[in-house]
C-alpha positions as CSV (number, residue, x, y, z in Angstrom):
1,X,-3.1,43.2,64.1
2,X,-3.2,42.7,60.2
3,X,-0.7,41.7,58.0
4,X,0.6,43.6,55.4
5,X,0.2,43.6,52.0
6,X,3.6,41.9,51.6
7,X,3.3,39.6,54.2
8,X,0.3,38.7,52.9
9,X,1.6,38.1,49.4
10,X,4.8,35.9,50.8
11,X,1.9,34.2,52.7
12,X,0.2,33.3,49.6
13,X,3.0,32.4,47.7
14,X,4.1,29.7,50.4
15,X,0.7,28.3,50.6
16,X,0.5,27.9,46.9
17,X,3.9,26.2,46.6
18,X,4.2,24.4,49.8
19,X,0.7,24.0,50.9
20,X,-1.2,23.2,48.7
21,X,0.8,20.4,47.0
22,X,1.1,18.4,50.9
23,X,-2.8,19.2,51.1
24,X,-3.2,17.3,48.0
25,X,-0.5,14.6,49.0
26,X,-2.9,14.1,52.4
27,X,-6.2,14.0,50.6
28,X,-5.2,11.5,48.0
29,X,-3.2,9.2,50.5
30,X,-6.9,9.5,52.7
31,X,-8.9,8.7,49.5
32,X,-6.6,5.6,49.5
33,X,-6.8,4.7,53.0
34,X,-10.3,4.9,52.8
35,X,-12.8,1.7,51.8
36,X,-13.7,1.7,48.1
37,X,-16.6,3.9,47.4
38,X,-19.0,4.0,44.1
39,X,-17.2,6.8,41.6
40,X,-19.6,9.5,41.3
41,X,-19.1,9.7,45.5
42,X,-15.5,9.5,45.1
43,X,-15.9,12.6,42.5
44,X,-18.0,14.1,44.8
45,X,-15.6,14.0,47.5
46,X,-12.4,15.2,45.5
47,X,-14.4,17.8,44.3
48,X,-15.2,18.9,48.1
49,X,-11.7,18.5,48.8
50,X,-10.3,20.5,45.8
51,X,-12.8,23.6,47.1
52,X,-12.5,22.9,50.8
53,X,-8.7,24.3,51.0
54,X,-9.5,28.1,50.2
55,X,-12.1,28.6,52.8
56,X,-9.7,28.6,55.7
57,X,-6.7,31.0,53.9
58,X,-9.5,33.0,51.7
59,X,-8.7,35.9,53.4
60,X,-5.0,35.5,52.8
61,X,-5.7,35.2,48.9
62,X,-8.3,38.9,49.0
63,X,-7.0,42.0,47.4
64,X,-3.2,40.0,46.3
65,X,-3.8,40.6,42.5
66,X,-4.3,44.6,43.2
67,X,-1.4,47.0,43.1
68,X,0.8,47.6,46.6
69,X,-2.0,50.1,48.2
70,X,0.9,51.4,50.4
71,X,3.2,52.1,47.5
């Protein structure tokens, strides 16, 4: 069953305002927990991390900016 267009938009909205801020909290505090690495890795890694998120909820963020196509 797919979700609809509205659902989809709250769905968005919460992982924008609630997810992605505690995904950030968990990265960093792993980054700290983690042994000290040279800097350009530790970029490297942040930078992973800052484009790993969307993969899994990509299809959540598809078609959001369009109109209502059921209105």
């Amino acid at each position: 069953m797919a979700m609809g267009y509205k659902a989809r938009k709250r769905l968005a909205l919460f992982i924008l305002v609630v997810g992605l801020p505690a995904y950030i909290v968990l990265a960093v505090t792993m980054m700290g927990i983690a042994p000290g690495f040279a800097k350009p890795v530790e970029l490297a890694i942040y930078v992973a991390l800052g484009i790993a998120w969307i993969f899994p909820v990509k299809w959540v963020f598809k078609g959001i900016g369009q109109p209502d196509p059921d209105a």
